[in-house]
C-alpha positions, 0 to 999 in steps of 0.5 A, a space after each residue: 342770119 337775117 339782116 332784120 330788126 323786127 320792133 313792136 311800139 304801143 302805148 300803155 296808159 301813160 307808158 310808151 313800150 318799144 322792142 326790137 330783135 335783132 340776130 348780130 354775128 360777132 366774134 364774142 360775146 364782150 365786144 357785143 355787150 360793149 356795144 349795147 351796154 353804150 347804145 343803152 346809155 345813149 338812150 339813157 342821155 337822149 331821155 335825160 335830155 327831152 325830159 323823159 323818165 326810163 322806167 325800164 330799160 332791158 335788154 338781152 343777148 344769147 348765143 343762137 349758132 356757131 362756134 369757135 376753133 382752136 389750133 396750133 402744131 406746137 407754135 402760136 394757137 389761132 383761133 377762127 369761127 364766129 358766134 351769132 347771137 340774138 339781141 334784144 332791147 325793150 324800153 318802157 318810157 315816160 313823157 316821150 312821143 311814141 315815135 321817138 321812142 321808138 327812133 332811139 331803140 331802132 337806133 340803138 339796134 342800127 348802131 350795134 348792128 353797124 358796128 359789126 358791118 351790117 348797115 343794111 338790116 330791114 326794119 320791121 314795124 310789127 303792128 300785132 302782138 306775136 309770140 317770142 321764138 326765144 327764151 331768156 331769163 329775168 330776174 324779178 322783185 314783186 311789186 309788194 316788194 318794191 312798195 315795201 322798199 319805198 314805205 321803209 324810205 326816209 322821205 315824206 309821205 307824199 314822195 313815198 306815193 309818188 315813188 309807188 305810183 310811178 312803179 304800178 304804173 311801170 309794173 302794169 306796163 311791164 305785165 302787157 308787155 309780156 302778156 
């Protein structure tokens, strides 16, 4: 396992685009999305209180290596092992500088890793765009269907507009994001 965040920063247009990936061994999956789901929603306070706007905030974990044994001979069952697990965050964030934002998913990624005993992790600031060595699954709602939700809402016209620009900006952000 490396001790290694690898984060990627840019600005889109009025978005600021951060990531970090990290590998974490813990000893299940529930302590671990603990561990995030509550650095995620630091974030989300951070954000709330510079004024900032999330307009997505995501993130995964999947096991990548080990396992857990189980065994008794008759009496208690131990159990030992570990998991690892790759983790991963992106944030897309409005009216915040680059910088800070990227100091809270580094953040975000130093915090959960400590809390499984490793404050020692490289930081790694990738300048250029690469290829993603894993594969997750997302959930998507198309664009026209988010356009279509606002249109139905019971509110003016021009928060309606507003609503659709903030979501084409936060879709335009997310397709360079993923390519």
């Amino acid at each position: 396992m490396k001790n290694e965040v690898v984060v990627h920063a840019r600005v889109h247009d009025v978005a600021r685009v951060v990531s970090a990936e990290f590998e974490v061994g813990a000893g299940g999956v529930n302590p671990l999305l603990d561990a995030v789901k509550a650095e995620m929603s630091r974030v989300n306070q951070w954000a709330d209180g510079v004024g900032a706007i999330i307009g997505h905030l995501k993130g995964y974990i999947e096991p990548c290596e080990g396992a857990f044994t189980l065994s008794t001979t008759g009496g208690a069952v131990s159990v030992s092992g570990e998991l690892t697990f790759d983790v991963g965050v992106t944030g897309i964030i409005f009216g915040a500088e680059l910088t800070e934002v990227q100091e809270q998913i580094i953040l975000l990624s130093q915090n959960v890793l400590s809390a499984f005993g490793v404050t020692d992790a490289e930081i790694e600031i990738c300048d250029e765009e690469h290829e993603h060595s894993h594969e997750h699954a997302h959930s998507y709602s198309g664009l026209n269907d988010i356009e279509a939700l606002i249109a139905s809402l019971p509110v003016d016209a021009g928060a309606k507009e507003d609503a659709a620009r903030v979501y084409r900006l936060i879709a335009d952000a997310e397709a360079h994001a993923h390519g």
